[in-house]
VOBA-1610 file (N, C-alpha, C; in pm, whole numbers, padded with zeros to 5 digits, always signed):
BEGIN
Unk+00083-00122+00000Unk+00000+00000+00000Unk+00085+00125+00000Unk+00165+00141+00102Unk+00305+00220+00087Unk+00359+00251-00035Unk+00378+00159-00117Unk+00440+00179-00218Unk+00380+00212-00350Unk+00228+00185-00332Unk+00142+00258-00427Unk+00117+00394-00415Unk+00126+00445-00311Unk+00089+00513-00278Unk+00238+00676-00325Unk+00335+00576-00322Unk+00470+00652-00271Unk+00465+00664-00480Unk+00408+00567-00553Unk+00421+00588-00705Unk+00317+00658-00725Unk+00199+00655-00648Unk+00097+00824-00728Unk+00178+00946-00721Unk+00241+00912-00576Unk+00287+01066-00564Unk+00399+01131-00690Unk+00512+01008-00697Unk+00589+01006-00756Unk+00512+01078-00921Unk+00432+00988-00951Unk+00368+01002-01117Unk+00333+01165-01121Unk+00268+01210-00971Unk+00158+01345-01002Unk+00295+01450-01035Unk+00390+01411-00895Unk+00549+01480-00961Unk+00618+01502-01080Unk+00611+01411-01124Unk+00640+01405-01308Unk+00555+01510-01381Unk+00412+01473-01349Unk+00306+01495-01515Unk+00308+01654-01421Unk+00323+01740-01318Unk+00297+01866-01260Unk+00440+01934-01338Unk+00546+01868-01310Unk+00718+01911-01366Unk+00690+01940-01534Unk+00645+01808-01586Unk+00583+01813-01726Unk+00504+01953-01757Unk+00428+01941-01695Unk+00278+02091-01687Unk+00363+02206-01660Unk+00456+02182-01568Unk+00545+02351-01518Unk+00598+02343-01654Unk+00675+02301-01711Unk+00798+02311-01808Unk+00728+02395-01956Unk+00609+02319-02005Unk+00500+02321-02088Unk+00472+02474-02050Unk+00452+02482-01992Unk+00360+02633-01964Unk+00517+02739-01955Unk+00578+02736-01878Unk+00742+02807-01901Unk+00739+02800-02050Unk+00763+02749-02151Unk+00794+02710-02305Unk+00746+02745-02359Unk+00589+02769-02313Unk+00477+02861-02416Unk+00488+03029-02374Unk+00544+03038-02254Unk+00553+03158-02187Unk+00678+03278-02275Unk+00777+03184-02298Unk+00890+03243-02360Unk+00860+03237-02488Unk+00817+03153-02519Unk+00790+03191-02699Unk+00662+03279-02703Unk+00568+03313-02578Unk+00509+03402-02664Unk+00542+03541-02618Unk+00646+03497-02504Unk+00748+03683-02475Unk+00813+03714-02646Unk+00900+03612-02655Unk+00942+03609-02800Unk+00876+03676-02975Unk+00754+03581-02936Unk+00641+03637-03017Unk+00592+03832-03031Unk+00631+03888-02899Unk+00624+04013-02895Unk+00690+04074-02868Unk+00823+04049-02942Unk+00963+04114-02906Unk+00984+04209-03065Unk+00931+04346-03064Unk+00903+04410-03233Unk+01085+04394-03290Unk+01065+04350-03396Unk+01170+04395-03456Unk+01221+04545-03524Unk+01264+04611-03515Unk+01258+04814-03533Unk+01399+04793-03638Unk+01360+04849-03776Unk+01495+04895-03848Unk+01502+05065-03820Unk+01602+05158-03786Unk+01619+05278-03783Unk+01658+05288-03930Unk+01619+05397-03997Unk+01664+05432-04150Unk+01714+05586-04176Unk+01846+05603-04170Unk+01869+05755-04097Unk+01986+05761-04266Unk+02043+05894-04204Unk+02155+05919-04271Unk+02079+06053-04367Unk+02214+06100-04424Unk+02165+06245-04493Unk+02258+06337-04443Unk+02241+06471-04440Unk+02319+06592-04422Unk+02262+06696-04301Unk+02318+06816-04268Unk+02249+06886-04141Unk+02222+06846-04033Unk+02272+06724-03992Unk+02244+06683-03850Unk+02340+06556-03849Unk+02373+06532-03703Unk+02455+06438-03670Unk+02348+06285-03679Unk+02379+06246-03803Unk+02233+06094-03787Unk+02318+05985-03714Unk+02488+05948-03754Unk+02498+05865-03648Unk+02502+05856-03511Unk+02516+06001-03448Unk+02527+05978-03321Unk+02390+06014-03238Unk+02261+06063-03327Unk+02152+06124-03225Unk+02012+05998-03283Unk+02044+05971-03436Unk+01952+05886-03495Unk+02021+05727-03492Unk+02097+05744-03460Unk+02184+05559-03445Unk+02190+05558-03296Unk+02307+05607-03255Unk+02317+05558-03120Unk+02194+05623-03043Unk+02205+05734-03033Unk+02058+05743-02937Unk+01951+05716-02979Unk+01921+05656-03072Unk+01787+05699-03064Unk+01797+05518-03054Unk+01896+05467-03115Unk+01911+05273-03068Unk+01887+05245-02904Unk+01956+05316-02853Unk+01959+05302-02723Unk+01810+05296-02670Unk+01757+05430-02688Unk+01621+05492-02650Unk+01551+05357-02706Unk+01544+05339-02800Unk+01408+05203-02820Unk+01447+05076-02748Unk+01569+05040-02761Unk+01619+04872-02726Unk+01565+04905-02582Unk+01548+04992-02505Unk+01490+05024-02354Unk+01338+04925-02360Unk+01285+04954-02427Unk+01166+04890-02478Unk+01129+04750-02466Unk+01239+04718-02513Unk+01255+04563-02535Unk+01261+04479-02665Unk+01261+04575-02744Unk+01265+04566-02897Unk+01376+04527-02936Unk+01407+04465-03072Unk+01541+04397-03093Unk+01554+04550-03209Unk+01726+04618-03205Unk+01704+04724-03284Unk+01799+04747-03373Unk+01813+04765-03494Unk+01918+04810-03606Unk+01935+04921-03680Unk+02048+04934-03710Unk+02013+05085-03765Unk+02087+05041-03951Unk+02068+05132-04015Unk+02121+05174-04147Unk+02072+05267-04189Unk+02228+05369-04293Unk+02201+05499-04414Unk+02218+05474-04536Unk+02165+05303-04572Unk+02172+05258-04670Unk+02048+05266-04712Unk+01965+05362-04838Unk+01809+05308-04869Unk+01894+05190-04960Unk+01918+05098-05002Unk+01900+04972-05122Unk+01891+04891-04994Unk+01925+04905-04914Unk+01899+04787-04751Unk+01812+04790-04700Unk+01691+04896-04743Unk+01569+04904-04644Unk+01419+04822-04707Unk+01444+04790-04824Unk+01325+04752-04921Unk+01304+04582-04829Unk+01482+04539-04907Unk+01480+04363-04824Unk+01450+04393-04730Unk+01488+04465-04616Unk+01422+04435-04441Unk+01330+04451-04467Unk+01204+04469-04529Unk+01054+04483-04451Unk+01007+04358-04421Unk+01049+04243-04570Unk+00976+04173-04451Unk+01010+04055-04323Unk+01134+04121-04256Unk+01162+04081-04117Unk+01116+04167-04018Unk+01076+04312-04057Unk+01093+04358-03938Unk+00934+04406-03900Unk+00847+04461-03784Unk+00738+04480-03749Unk+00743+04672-03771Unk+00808+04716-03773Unk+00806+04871-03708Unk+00998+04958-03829Unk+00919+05051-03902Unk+01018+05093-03935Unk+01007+05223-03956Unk+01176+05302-03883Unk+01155+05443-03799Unk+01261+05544-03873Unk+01204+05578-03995Unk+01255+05685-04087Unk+01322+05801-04035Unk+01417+05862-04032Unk+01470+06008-04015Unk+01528+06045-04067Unk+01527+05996-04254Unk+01636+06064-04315Unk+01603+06182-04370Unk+01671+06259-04459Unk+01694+06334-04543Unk+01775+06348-04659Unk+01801+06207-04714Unk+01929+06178-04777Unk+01796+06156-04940Unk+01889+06151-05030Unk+01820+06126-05204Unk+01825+06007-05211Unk+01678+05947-05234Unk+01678+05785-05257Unk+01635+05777-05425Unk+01723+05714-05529Unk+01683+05679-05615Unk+01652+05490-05630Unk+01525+05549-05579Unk+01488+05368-05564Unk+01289+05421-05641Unk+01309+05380-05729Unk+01154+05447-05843Unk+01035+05394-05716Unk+01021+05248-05660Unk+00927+05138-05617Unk+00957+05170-05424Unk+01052+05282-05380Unk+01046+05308-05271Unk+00912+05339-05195Unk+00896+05521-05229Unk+00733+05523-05194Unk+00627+05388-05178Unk+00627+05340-05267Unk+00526+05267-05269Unk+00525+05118-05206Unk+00651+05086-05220Unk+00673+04965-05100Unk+00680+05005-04930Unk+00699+05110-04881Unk+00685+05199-04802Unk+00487+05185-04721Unk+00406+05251-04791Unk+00270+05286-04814Unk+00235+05126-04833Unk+00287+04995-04908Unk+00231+04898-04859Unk+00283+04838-04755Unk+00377+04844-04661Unk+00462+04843-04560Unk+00349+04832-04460Unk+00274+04928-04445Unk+00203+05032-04368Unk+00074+04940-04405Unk+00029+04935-04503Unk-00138+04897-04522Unk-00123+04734-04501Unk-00020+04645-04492Unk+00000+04542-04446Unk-00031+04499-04315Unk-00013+04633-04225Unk-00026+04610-04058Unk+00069+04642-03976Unk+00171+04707-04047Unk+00299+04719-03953Unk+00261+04896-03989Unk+00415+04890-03811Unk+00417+05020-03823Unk+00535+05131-03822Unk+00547+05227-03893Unk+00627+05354-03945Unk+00617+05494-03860Unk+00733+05504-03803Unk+00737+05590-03748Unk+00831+05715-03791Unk+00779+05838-03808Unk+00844+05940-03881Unk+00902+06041-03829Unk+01028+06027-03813Unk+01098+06120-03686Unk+01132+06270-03813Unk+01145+06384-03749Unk+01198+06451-03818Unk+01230+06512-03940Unk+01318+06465-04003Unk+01370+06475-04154Unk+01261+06434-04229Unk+01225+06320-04218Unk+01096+06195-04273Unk+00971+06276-04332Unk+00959+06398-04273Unk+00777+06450-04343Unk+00849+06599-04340Unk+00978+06608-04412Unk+01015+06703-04516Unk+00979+06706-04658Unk+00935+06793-04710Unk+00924+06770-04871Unk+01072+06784-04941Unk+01132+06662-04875Unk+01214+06628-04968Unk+01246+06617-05124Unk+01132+06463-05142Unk+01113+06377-05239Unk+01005+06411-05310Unk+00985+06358-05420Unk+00893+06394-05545Unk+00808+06278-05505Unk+00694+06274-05412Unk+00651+06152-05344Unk+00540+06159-05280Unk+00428+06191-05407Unk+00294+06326-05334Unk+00256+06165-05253Unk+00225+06063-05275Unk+00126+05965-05236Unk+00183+05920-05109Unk+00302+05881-05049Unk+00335+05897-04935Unk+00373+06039-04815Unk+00332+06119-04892Unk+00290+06250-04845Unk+00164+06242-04773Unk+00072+06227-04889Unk-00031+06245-04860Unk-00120+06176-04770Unk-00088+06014-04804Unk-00135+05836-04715Unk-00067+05904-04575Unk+00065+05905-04612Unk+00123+05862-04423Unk+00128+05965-04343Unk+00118+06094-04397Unk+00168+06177-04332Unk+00051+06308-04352Unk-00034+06289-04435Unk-00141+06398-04415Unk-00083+06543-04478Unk+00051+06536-04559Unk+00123+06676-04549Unk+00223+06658-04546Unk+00327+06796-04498Unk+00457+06806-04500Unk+00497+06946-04491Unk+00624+06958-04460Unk+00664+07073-04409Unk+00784+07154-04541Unk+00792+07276-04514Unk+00887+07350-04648Unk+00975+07404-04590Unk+00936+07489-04474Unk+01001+07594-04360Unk+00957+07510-04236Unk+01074+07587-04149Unk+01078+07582-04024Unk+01155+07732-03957Unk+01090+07776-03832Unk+01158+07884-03742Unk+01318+07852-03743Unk+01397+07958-03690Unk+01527+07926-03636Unk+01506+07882-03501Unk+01636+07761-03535Unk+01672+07680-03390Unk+01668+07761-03278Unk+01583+07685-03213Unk+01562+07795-03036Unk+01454+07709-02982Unk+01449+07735-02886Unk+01336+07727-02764Unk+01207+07722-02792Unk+01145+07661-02782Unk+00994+07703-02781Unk+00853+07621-02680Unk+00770+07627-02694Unk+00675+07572-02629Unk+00601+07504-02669Unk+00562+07351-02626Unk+00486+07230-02636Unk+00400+07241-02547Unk+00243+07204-02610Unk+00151+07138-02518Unk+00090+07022-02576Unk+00033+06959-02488Unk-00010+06822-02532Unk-00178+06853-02545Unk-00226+06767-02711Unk-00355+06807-02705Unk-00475+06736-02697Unk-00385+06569-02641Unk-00450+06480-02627Unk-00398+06394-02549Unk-00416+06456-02374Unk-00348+06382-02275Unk-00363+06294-02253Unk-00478+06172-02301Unk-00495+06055-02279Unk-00474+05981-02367Unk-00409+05979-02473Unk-00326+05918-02550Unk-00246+05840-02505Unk-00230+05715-02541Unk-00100+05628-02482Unk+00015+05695-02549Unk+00043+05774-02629Unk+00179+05789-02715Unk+00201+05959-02598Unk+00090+05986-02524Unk+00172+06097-02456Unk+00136+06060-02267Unk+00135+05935-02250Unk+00213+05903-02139Unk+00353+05942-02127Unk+00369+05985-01991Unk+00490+06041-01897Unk+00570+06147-01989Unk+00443+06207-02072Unk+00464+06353-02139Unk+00390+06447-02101Unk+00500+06508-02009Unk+00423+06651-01960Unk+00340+06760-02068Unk+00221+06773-02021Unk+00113+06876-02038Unk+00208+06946-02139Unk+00266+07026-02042Unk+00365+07163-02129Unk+00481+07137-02124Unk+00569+07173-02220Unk+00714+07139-02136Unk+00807+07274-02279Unk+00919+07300-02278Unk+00966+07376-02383Unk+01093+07250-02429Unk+01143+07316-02502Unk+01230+07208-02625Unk+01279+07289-02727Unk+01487+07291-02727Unk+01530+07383-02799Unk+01540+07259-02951Unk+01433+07339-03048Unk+01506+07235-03165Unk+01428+07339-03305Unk+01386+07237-03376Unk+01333+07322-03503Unk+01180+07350-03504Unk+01113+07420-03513Unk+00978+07409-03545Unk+00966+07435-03697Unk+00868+07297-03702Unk+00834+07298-03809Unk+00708+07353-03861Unk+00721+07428-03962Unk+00581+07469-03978Unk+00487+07372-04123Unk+00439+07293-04038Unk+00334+07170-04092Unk+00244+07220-04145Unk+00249+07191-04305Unk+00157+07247-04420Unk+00047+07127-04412Unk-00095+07091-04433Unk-00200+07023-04416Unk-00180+07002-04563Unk-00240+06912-04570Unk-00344+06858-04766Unk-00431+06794-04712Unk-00549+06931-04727Unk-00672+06881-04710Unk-00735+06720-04813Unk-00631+06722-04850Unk-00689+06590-04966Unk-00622+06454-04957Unk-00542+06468-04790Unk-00492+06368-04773Unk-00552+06291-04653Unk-00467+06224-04582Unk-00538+06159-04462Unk-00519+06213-04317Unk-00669+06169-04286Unk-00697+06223-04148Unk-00571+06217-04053Unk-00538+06314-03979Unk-00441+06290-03878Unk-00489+06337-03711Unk-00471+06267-03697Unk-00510+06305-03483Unk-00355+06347-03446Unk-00405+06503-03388Unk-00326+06566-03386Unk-00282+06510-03207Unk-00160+06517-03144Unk-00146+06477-03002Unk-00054+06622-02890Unk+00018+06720-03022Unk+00098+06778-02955Unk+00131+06926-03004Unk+00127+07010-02960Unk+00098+07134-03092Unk+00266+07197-03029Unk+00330+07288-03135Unk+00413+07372-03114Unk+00408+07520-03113Unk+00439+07644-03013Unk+00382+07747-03045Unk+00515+07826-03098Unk+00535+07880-03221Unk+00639+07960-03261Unk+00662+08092-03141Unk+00760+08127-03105Unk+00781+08231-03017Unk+00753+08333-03085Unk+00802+08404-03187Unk+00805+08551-03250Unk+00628+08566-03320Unk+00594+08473-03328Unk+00404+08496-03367Unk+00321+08428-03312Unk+00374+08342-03257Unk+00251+08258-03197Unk+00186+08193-03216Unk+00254+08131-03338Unk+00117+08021-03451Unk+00229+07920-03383Unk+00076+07823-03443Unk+00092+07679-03384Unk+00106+07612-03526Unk+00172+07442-03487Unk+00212+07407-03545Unk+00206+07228-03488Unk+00157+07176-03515Unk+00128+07034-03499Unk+00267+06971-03523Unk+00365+06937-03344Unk+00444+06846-03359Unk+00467+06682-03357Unk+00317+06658-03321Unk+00343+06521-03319Unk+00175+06506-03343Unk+00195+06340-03425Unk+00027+06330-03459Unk+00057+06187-03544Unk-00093+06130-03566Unk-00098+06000-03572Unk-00151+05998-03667Unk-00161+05881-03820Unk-00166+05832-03911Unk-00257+05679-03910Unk-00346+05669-03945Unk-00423+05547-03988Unk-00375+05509-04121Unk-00362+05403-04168Unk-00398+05363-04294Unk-00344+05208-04317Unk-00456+05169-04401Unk-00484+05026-04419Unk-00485+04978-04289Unk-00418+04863-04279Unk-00355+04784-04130Unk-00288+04784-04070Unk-00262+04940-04097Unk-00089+05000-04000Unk-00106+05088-04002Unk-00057+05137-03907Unk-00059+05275-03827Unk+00108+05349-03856Unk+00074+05522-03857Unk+00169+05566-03895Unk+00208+05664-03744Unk+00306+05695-03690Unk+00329+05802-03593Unk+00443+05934-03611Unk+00394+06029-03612Unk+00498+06077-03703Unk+00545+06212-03601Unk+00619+06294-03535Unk+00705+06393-03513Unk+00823+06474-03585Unk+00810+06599-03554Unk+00858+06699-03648Unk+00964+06713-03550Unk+01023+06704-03392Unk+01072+06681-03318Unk+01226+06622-03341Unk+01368+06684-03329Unk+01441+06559-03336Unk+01547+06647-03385Unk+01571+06789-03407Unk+01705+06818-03481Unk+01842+06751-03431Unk+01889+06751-03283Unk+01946+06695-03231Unk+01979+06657-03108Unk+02102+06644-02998Unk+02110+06634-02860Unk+01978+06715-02793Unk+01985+06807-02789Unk+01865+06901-02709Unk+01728+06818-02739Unk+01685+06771-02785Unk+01582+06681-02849Unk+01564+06546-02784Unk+01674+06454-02870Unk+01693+06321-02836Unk+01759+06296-02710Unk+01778+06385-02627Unk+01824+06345-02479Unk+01703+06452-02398Unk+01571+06501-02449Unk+01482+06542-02376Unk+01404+06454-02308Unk+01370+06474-02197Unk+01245+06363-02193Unk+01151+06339-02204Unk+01093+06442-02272Unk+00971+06420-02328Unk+00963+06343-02485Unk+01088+06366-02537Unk+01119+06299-02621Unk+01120+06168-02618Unk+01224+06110-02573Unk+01234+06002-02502Unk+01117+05918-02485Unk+01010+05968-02408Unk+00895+05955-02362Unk+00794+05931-02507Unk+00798+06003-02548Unk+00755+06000-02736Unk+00815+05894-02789Unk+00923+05872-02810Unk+00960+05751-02881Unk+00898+05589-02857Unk+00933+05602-02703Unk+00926+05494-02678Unk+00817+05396-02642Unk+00716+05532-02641Unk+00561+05514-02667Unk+00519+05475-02800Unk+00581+05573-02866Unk+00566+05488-03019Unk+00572+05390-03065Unk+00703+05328-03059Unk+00751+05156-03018Unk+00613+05060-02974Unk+00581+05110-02835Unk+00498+05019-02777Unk+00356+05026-02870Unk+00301+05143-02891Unk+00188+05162-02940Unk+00171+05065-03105Unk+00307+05122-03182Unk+00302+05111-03290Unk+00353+04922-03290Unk+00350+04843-03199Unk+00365+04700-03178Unk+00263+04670-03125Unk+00151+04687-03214Unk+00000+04630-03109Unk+00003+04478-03161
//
C-alpha cells in the first residue's frame, strides 16, 4: 500500500514538472512572439544621424525591449521589410529607388508600423502619395533653432504618457503644411512659434490600411533626443506602434 501510494505521488510529480515546463515554453515563446523587430533608417546631411539617430535613438528604443538596427543605406531598407514589425525613418538623404514610396505605403497597409521622426515629413522627395497616405502633409520651412513651447492636445493618449502637459524644447519648429486631400491625422501635440505665436502640430498619428503611422517633427538633435519628453515619445511609439 506504501508503495502505491509513494508511485501516485511520484507520477503526479512528473506529469505537474511536465505541466510547469510546458507552460514556461509557451511563456517564452510568446514573450518572443512580442519582441518588435525596429529597423532605424537615418543618414543624410544637417544633422549628426549617427550619433543622435543611431546611437541614441538605438539606445532609446532597445529600452523597450525591442530587438534594434540601424542603417544609411536606402537599397537595404526595401529587403528588411519583410523581417521587421516597425520601421523608424529620419532621413533626409536622395533615394533613387523608383518602387520606394510605394513599398513603403504597402509596408504600412499590411499592418505594420512607421514611425516618422523629423527629416521623414520634409518635402524632400517627389513623393505626393506617401505625403499624402502617411503623413497627411509636410513641411517647407521651419523657425530658427531655439526654444519654444509644447503642449499636449490629447493627454490621454497612450503615445503621450509620462509627457508633460507643457514642457519647452530647444530644436526646429516645423511649420506643418496640411493637404486637405490627404489623410486624417489626430493631432497629439501642438508647437507654439515664439516671435508669432502660430501653432504648429508636432506630433500626430496616421491610420492607414492595417498599419498605423506616428509621425514627429521633433528631433534636430542632442537638445531633443536626450529630452524627456522625447524620449517619452519615442518609446511610446515603439509600444503603441507594436500592437
Amino acid at each position: 500500500m506504501i508503495q502505491s501510494k509513494l508511485f501516485n505521488i511520484t507520477a503526479l510529480l512528473i506529469l505537474f514538472g511536465f505541466f510547469s515546463f510546458a507552460c514556461s515554453s509557451d511563456t517564452e515563446t510568446a514573450s518572443y512572439d512580442d519582441t518588435p523587430e525596429v529597423l532605424i533608417f537615418g543618414g543624410g546631411d544637417h544633422h549628426d544621424f549617427d550619433r543622435w539617430f543611431n546611437v541614441e535613438d538605438s539606445t532609446i528604443i532597445a529600452q523597450t525591449g525591442a530587438n534594434v538596427r540601424y542603417t544609411d543605406d536606402p537599397s537595404a531598407v526595401l529587403p528588411a521589410l519583410s523581417g521587421i514589425d516597425i520601421l523608424n525613418m529620419n532621413t533626409n538623404q536622395s533615394i533613387d529607388i523608383p518602387e520606394f514610396p510605394d513599398r513603403i505605403i504597402e509596408f504600412v497597409e499590411e499592418g505594420n508600423g512607421l514611425f516618422l521622426v523629423h527629416a521623414a515629413s520634409w518635402f524632400i522627395w517627389d513623393w505626393p502619395d506617401y505625403y499624402r497616405h502617411l503623413i497627411g502633409g509636410g513641411t517647407s520651412s521651419h523657425g530658427p533653432f531655439g526654444e519654444f513651447e509644447v503642449y499636449v492636445e490629447d493627454t490621454a493618449h497612450p503615445l503621450m504618457q509620462n509627457v508633460p502637459e507643457r514642457f519647452t524644447i530647444t530644436d526646429e519648429l516645423y511649420r506643418f503644411q496640411r493637404d486637405e486631400d490627404g489623410a486624417d491625422i489626430h493631432v497629439l501635440a501642438i508647437g507654439i512659434e515664439p516671435d508669432t505665436g502660430d501653432e504648429y502640430p508636432v506630433a500626430w498619428t496616421v491610420e492607414h490600411g492595417d498599419g498605423r503611422v506616428v509621425i514627429t517633427t521633433l528631433g534636430h538633435d542632442g537638445e531633443a533626443h536626450q529630452h524627456d519628453a522625447f524620449v517619452a515619445l519615442m518609446q511610446n511609439s515603439i509600444e503603441w506602434l507594436n500592437r
